[in-house]
Every structure is written in C-alpha cells, then in structure tokens.
C-alpha positions in Angstrom: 0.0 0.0 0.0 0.7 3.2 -1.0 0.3 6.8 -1.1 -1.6 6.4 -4.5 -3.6 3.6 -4.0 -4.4 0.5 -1.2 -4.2 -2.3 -3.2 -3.5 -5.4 -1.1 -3.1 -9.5 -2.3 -5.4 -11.7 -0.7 -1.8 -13.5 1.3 -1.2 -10.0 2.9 -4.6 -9.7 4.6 -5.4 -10.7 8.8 -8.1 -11.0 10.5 -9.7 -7.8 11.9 -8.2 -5.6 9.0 -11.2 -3.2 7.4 -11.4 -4.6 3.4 -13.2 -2.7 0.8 -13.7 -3.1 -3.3 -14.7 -0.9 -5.8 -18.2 -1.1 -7.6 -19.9 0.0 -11.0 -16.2 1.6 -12.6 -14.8 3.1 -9.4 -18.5 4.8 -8.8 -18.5 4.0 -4.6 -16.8 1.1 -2.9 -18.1 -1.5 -0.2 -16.7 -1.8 2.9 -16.2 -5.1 5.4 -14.3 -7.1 8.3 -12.2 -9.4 7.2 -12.4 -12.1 9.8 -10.6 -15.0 8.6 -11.3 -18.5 6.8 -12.1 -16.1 3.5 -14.8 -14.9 5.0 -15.7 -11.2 5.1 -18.6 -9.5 7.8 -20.3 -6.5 5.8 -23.2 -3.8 6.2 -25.7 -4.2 3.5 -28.9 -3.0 3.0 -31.9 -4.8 3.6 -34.7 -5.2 1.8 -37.1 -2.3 3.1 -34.1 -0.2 3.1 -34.6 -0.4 -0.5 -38.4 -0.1 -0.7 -37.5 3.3 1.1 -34.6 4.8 -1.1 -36.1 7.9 -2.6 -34.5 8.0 -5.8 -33.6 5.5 -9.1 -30.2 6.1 -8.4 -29.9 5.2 -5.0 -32.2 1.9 -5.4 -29.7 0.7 -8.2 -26.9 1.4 -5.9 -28.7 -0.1 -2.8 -29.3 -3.4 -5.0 -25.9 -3.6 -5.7 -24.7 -3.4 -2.6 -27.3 -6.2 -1.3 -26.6 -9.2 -3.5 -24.8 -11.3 -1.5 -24.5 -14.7 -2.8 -26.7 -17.2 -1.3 -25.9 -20.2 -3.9 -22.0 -19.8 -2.9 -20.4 -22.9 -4.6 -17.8 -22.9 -2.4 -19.0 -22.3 1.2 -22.7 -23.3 2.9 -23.2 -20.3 5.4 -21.9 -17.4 2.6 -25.0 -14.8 2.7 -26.1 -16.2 6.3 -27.5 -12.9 8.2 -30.2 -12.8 11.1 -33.8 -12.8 10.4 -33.5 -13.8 6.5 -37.4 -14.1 6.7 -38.0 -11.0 7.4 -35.4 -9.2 4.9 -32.6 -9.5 6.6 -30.2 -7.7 9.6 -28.3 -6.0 6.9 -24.7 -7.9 8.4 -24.0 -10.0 6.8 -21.2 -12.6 6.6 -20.3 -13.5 3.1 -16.6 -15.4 1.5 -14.1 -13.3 0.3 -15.2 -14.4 -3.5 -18.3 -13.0 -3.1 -17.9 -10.1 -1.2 -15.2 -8.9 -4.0 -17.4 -9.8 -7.5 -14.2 -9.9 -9.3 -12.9 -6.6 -8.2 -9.8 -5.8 -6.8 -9.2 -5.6 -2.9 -8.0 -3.0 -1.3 -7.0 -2.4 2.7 -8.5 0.5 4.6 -5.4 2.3 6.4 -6.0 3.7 10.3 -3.6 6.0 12.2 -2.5 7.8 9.2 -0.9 11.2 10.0 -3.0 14.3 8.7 -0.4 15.0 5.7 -1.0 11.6 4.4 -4.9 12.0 4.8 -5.0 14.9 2.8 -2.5 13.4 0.2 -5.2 10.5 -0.4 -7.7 12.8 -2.8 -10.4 10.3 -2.7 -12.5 9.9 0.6 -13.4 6.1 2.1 -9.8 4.8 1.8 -7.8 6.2 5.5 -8.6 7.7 9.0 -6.6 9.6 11.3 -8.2 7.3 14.2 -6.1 4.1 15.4 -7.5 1.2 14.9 -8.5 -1.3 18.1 -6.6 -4.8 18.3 -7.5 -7.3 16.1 -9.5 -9.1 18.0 -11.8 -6.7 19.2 -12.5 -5.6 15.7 -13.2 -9.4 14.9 -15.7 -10.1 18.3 -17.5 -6.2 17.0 -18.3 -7.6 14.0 -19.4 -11.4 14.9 -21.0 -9.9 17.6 -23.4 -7.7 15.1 -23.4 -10.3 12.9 -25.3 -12.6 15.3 -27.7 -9.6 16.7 -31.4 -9.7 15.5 -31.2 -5.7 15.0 -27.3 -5.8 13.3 -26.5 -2.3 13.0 -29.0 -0.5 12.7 -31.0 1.0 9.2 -28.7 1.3 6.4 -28.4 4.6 5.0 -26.3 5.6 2.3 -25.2 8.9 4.0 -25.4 8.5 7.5 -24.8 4.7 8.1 -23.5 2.5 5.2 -21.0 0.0 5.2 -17.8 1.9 5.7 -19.8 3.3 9.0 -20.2 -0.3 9.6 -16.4 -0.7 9.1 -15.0 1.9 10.9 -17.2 1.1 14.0 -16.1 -2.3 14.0 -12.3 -1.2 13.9 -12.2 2.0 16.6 -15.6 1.6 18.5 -16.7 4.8 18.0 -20.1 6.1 17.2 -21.1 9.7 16.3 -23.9 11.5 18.5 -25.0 13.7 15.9 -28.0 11.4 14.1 -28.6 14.5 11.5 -25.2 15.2 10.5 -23.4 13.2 8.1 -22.0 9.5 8.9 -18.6 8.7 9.8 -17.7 7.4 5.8 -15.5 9.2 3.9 -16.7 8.9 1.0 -20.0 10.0 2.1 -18.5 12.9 3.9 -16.9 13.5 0.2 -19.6 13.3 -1.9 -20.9 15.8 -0.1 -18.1 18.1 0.5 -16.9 18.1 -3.1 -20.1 20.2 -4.8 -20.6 22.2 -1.8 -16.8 23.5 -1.7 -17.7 24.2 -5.2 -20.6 26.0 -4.5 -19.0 28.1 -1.7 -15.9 28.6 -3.8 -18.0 30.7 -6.7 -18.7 33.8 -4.8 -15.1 34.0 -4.5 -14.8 34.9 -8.7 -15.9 38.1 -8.0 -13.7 39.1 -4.8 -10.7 37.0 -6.7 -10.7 37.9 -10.8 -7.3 37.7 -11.3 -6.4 34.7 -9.5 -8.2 33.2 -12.8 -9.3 29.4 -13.0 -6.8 28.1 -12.0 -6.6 29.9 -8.5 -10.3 29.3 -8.3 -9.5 25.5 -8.6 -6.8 25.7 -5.9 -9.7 27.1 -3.3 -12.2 24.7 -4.3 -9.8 21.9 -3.7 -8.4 23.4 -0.4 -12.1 23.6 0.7 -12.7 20.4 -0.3 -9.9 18.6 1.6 -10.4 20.8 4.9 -14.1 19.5 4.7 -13.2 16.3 4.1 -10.7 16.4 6.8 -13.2 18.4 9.4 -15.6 15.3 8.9 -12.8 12.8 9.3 -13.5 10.1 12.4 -10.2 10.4 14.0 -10.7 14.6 13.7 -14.8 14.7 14.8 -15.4 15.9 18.6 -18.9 14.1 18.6 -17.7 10.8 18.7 -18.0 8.4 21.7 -16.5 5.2 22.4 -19.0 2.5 22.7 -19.0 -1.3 23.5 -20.4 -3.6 20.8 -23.2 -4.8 23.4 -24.6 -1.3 24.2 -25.0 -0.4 20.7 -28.8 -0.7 20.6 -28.9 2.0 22.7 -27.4 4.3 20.1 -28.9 3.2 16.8 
C-alpha cells in the first residue's frame, strides 16, 4: 500500500483488517471485516431499506450493494445474516469471492498522520483514528453479525457500510443522528459540490487569480471539509462497546 492507492493480495490480509472493493467503474466502494477462513462481515442494505430509497439512483446502488451470494459454490453459510425471513439484519457474513465480484481488494489504512490524509484525494480509503486490536474488531463484527437488529437502518449517508467498518475497527459512534455518517466517501460526496458551491462567490472578490486559482480554493475547501468530517478529527464521537449499541442506533 501506497500513497496512491491501497491495493493489497489476498496473502497479505489478517483477521480484523477493514477490506473494501470498488463497484460499478470506481463509482463508490463496499466496505467489510475481514475475519478469517475467507470470509468477510459487511453492512448491507436490507430489503425495506430499498423499498425506502427515494430515488432510481440510490435503489440501483442499494441493490448492488445487497446481492450477496446465497448459492455460494464454495461455502454453505456465505449470505447467512439474522432474520432472513424477514429481509434480513443487513450484516452479513459472506466469503471473500463474493464479497469482492471480481474486483480488486484494497485495505483501509488507520492511524495515518493528517499529511497523508490529505494526500489521499479520494475519501473512504484512510482515518486519522487508530485502529482497536484485532481481536476486538473481529468479536464487533461477529457480535453484530449474530444480533437480530445488526447495526442498525442502512443509510447511504449517515450509516453505510464503511460506517459499519470503521465502528467495528475504533468503537466509535457519532452523537449527531442528523449530520453526516462517519464514511469518507459519504463525507466527500458531499463536501466536493458544496466547496464548489462556496468557492464561486469568491470569482468576483478574486478575478485575477483566474481558473486556475479558483481551482486551488475549491480543492483546499474540499480537503479541509473532508478532513473536518474525518473520524479520527470529529469531537462528537463516543467510544461505545459492541453490546450497548442498541442504545445508540
């Protein structure tokens, strides 16, 4: 792993490492616990999760994110998640296979100093927050994966997969239920048109700085937003244990 990109190989991969993969051409990537035995514990949505989504758009996304494989060729319990008759927990526990569809894998880096952070352009791939020991992660996410209520109601923006993730790997939970979630990609899908929106008034105070200066402010915006939302950086987090999270969600 790198300053440009996370790649890992399946051989350099533990147990309680945060996993993610890229869907439809780079679009937004899905997040998981790698917990050993090539298996892989992820946040999904369920299926009223998708009966809710408001748009086309985030249906189509929310479907992708769902199909994990129940007629696994290679392992019996891939796709097992409480209360399947119902819809579904949304955690899910899946093998490594099928959690990846043929993409690449990558490995979600923790404790990275703030100059790396804003080195890494795109958002959902590093946190300034250490990670937990390994083990912990692992017993967070078998833990959910084993609760009737998993983690709560997915939400693409406020608590998705790499929420799920990061959870798992720091314990910490953000108070704020309106604000945005703790992903950073969510945190930069958002941050991205709105430092361009607050960056155009600034044409008229700056004309001569031209485009290019223009550019520079939007993308300084951009990566102190992203950086301001960042779960290592955010004063609304709390540290909470795996078996009080109801409480919270």
């Amino acid at each position: 792993m790198g300053l440009l990109t996370n790649r890992a190989e399946r051989s350099e991969i533990k147990p309680g490492d945060h996993i993610y993969t890229y869907r439809a051409v780079f679009a937004y990537s899905h997040h998981g616990i790698y917990v050993g035995g090539s298996k892989v514990v992820h946040f999904t949505r369920t299926e009223s999760s998708i009966a809710g989504a408001d748009g086309d758009g985030d249906k189509l996304m929310l479907l992708n994110l769902s199909s994990s494989s129940s007629s696994c060729p290679n392992f019996p319990d891939c796709g097992f998640q409480q209360q399947p008759n119902s819809g579904g927990s949304g955690v899910v526990l899946s093998c490594l296979d099928c959690f990846l569809k043929n993409g690449s894998l990558y490995c979600f880096e923790y404790g990275v100093s703030p100059c790396v952070f804003h080195a890494k352009l795109r958002g959902g791939t590093c946190t300034t927050a250490p990670s937990d020991p390994p083990e912990t992660v692992v017993h967070r996410a078998m833990h959910l994966l084993l609760q009737n209520n998993g983690f709560g109601n997915y939400d693409v923006f406020r608590n998705n997969c790499e929420d799920f993730a990061l959870y798992c790997k720091t314990g910490l939970l953000s108070l704020d239920k309106m604000g945005v979630g703790r992903s950073g990609q969510a945190s930069s899908a958002i941050g991205a048109p709105l430092a361009a929106l607050v960056s155009s008034p600034l044409r008229l105070l700056m004309p001569a700085a031209g485009p290019v200066g223009l550019a520079a402010v939007t993308a300084g915006m951009y990566c102190m937003s992203r950086y301001a939302t960042d779960i290592g950086v955010r004063t609304d987090v709390v540290k909470v244990a795996v078996e009080d999270l109801p409480a919270y969600i």
